[in-house]
C-alpha positions in Angstrom: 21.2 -2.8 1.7 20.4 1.1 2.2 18.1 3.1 0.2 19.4 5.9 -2.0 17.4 8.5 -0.4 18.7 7.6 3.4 19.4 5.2 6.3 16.1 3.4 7.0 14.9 3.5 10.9 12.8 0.9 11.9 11.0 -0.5 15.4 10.6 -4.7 16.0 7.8 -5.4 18.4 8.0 -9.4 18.3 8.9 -11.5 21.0 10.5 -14.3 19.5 14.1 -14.2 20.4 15.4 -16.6 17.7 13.8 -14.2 14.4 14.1 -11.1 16.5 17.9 -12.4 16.6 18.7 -13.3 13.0 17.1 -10.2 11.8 18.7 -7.9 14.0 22.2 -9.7 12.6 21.1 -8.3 9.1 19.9 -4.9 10.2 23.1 -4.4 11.9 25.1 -5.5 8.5 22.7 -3.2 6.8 23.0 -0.2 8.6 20.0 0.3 9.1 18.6 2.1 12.3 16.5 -0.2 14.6 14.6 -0.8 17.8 13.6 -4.0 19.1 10.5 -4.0 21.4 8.6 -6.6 23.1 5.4 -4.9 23.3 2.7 -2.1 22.5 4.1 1.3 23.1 2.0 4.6 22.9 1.3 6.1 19.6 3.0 9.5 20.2 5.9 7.4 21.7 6.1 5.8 17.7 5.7 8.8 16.4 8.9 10.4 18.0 11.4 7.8 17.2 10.7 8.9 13.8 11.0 5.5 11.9 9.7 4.7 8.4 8.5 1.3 9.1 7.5 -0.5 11.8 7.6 -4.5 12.1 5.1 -6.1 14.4 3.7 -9.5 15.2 0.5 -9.6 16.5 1.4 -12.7 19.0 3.7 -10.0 20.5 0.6 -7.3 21.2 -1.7 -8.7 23.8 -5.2 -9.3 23.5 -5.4 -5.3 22.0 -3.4 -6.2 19.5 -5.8 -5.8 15.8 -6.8 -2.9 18.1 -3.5 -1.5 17.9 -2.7 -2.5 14.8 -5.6 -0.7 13.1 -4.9 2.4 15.8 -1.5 2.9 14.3 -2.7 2.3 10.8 -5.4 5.1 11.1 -3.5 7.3 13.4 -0.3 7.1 11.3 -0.5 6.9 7.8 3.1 7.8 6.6 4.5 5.0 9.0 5.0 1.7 6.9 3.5 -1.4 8.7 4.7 -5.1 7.8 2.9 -7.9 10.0 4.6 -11.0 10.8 3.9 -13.9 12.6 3.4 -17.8 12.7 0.6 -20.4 12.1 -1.7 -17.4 11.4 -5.2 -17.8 9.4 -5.9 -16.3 6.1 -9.0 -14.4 7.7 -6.1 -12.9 10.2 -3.9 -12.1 7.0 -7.3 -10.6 5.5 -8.1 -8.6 8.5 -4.5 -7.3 8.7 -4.5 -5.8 5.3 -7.6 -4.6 5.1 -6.8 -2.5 8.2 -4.1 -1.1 6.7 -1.1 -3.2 6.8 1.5 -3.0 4.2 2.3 -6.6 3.5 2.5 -10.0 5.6 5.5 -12.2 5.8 4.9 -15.8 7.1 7.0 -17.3 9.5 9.6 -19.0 9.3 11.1 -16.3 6.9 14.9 -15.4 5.5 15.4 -11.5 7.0 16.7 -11.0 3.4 12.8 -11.0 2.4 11.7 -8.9 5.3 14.1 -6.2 4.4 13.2 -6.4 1.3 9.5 -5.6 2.2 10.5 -2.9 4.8 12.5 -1.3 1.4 9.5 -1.7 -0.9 7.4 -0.2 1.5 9.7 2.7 2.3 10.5 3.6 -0.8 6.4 3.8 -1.5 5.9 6.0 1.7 9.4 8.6 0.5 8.4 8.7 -3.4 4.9 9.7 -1.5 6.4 12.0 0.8 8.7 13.8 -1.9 5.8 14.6 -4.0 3.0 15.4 -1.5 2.4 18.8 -0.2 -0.3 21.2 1.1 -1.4 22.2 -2.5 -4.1 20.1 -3.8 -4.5 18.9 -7.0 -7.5 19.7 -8.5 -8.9 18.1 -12.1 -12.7 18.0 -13.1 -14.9 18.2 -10.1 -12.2 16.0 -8.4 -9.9 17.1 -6.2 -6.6 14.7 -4.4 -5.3 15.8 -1.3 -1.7 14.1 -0.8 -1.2 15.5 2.7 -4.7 13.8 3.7 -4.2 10.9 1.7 -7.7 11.9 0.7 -9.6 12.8 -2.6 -12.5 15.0 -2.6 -15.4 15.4 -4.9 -17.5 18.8 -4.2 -16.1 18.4 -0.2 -16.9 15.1 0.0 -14.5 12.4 0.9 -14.4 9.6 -1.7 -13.8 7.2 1.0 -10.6 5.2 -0.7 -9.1 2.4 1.0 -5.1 3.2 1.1 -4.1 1.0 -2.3 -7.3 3.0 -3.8 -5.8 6.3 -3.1 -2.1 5.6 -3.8 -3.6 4.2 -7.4 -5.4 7.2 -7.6 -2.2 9.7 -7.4 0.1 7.5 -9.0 -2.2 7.8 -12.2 -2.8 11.7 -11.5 0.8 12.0 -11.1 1.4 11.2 -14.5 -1.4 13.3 -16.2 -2.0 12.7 -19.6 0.3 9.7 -20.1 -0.3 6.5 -20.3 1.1 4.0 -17.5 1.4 0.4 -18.5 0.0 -2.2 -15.8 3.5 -3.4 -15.0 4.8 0.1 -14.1 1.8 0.9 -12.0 2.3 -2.6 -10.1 5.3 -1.5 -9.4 4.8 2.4 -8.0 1.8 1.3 -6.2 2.8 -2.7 -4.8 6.4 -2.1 -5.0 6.8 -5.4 -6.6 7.8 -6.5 -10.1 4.1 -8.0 -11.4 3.7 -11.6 -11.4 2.6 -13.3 -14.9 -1.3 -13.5 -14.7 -1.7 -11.0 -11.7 -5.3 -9.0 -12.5 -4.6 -6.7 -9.0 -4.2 -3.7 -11.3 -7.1 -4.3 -13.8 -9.6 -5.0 -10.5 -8.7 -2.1 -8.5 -8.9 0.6 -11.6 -12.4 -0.9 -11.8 -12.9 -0.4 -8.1 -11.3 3.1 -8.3 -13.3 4.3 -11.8 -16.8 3.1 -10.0 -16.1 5.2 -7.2 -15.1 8.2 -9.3 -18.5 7.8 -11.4 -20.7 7.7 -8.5 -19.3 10.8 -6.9 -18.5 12.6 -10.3 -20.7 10.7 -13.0 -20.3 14.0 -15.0 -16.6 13.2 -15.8 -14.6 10.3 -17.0 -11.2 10.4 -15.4 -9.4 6.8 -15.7 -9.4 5.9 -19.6 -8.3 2.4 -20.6 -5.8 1.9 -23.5 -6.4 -1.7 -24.4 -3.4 -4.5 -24.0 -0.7 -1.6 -22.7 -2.4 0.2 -19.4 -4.5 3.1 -18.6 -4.6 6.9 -18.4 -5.5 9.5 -16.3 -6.9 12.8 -17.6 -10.1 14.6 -16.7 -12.6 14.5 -19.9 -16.4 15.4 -19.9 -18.3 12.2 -19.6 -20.7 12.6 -22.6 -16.9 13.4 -25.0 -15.5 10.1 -23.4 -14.7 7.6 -25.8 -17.9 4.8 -25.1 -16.2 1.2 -23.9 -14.0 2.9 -22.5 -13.4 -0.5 -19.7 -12.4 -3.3 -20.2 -14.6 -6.0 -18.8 -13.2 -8.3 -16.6 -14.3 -11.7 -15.9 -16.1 -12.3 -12.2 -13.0 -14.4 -11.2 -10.7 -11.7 -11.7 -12.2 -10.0 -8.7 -10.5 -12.7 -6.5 -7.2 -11.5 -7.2 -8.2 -7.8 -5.6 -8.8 -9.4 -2.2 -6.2 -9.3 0.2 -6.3 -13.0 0.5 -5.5 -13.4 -2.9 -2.3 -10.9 -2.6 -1.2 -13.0 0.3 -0.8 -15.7 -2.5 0.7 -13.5 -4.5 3.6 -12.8 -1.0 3.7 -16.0 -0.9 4.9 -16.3 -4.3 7.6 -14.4 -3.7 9.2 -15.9 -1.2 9.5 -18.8 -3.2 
């Protein structure tokens, strides 16, 4: 399993032999590029191996370890980070991705499905790369900066989380058309949608408040009802009224990360 667009290189910081074993079996059969460490190394240290993702469990890190974890998150955006571990709580699955994390695999786990994250998550961060460069793209009063991951209204910072931003340009990428929720679940999670799964309907709604607040003179993320939504600056007064869809209170469950750990869970059925 390679990815069209290269050989994926990837650093293992766990210290359990027997998974650290198996999975290295399938890297190997892969082709993939790999290093298997047992604990924290320095940032600058990650940052010259040149990997696309890295692969850590927590139990491996030391007391610093959701210090680190958020450290390489911040510090290192481009770098793909998949958490793995054992017997962990879903307020440590919370806390992992909502510092940043990727995804979360459970222990025990077939490597299959951990490659298969690492390759979801790669191919996010290279579809990212490919189009991202030092010319801004600039529509109303808004303004997306890919090389920041950042989006600016009059030089302030909206202050997305990552899966806000990555929404954000995904839509903008494709100005003027209209995506359907399915195919942006899939640029933005990587995963095919599962039947049911608001996660797209909840975080447009997140996205579009923060977009009024900063820019309440423009509309920007338009709903087209029962296929997706649409990105195009308009004048907010020329904006078609009800233009969202309301969504009932217990959709907002499925935008917390505890709810997309379900959803992981899901898969690995």
């Amino acid at each position: 399993m390679t990815l069209s667009s290269g050989t994926v290189r990837l650093a293992l910081i766990d210290t359990d032999s027997g998974f650290v074993r198996v999975l290295v079996k399938r890297l190997e059969a892969a082709g993939w590029e790999h290093r298997v460490l047992t604990s924290t190394v320095p940032l600058d240290e990650l940052v010259s191996m040149k990997l696309n993702a890295l692969v850590v469990d927590p139990a491996a890190l030391g007391p610093m370890g959701w210090e680190y974890i958020e450290r390489v998150c911040t510090s290192l955006p481009d770098l793909g980070l998949i958490v793995v571990s054992q017997g962990s709580t879903v307020a440590q699955r919370v806390r992992g991705l909502r510092m940043g994390a990727d995804d979360w695999v459970n222990k025990p786990c077939h490597p299959e499905e951990v490659l298969a994250r690492v390759e979801a998550v790669t191919r996010r961060r290279r579809r990212g790369t490919t189009s991202t460069d030092a010319t801004p793209f600039v529509a109303g009063e808004l303004e997306i900066r890919g090389d920041q991951f950042q989006a600016f209204v009059a030089g302030r910072s909206l202050n997305l989380t990552r899966r806000e931003f990555e929404l954000l340009q995904s839509l903008a990428e494709a100005e003027g058309k209209v995506l359907e929720r399915e195919e942006i679940y899939q640029r933005v999670w990587g995963y095919t949608m599962a039947h049911g799964d608001r996660s797209v309907d909840v975080f447009i709604r997140k996205l579009r408040s923060k977009l009024q607040k900063a820019s309440s003179a423009w509309a920007y993320v338009h709903t087209h009802f029962g296929v997706g939504y649409r990105f195009e600056a308009e004048p907010a007064d020329a904006a078609a009224a009800g233009d969202d869809s309301p969504i009932p209170d217990s959709a907002e469950e499925v935008a917390d990360p505890a709810a997309e750990l379900l959803r992981f869970q899901a898969h690995q059925a």
